[in-house]
Structures are given as C-alpha cells and as structure tokens.
C-alpha positions as CSV (number, residue, x, y, z in Angstrom):
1,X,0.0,0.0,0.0
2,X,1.1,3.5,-0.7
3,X,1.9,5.4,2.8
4,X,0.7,8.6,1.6
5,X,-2.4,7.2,0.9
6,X,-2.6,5.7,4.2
7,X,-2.2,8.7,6.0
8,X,-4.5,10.4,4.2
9,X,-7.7,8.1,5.0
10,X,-6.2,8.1,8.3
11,X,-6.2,11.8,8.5
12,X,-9.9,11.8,6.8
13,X,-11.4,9.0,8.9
14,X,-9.9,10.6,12.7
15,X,-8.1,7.5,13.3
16,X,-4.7,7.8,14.8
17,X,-1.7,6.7,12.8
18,X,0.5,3.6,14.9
19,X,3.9,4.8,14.4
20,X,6.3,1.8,14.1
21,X,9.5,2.2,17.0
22,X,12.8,2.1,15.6
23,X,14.9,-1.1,15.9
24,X,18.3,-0.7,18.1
25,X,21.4,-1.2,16.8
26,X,22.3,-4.5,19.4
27,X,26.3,-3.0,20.0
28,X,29.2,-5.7,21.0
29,X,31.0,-4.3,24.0
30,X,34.7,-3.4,24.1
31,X,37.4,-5.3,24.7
32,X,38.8,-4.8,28.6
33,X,42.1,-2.5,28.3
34,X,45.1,-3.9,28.9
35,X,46.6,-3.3,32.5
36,X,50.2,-1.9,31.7
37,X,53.2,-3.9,33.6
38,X,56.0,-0.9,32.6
39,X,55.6,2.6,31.9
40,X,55.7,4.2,28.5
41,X,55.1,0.8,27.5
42,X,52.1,1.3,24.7
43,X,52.1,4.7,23.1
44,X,48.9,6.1,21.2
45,X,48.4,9.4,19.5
46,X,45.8,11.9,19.5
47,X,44.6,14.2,16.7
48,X,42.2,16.6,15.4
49,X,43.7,17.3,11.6
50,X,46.0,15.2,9.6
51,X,48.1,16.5,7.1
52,X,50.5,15.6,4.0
53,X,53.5,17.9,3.6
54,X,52.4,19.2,0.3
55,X,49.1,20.8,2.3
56,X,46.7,18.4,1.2
C-alpha cells in the first residue's frame, strides 16, 4: 500500500496513525584494556587534523 495514501484516509477517517518504534542497533562491548606492567610501554596518539606535507 502507498503510505501517503494511508495517512490520508487516516487523516480523513480521525483514526490515529501507529507509528512503528525504531529497531536498536544490538552493540558488542569493548574489549577490557590492557593493565600496563612498565611505563611508557604502549604509546597512542591523538589528533584533530592530519596532514601531508604538500598541504593536502
């Protein structure tokens, strides 16, 4: 059936409109992080811009 049509003999007729709830997206949980033994043993980097050294 066409939805616009629908809605319009719904709108005619009074009748209220069931409005469908959105599926969840189901999410795996992260992994646990790894408990350091040494310091400055993993290093990771942060950034906000990346860029080549022509500019691009």
């Amino acid at each position: 059936m066409n939805h616009k049509r629908v809605y319009w003999i719904y709108c005619e007729l009074e009748l209220n409109l069931r409005i469908k709830p959105r599926k969840r997206l189901k999410r795996e949980k992260p992994d646990e992080l790894a408990v350091l033994e040494v310091p400055n043993e993993v290093w990771s980097m942060d950034f906000m811009a990346d860029r080549l050294e022509d500019g691009r």
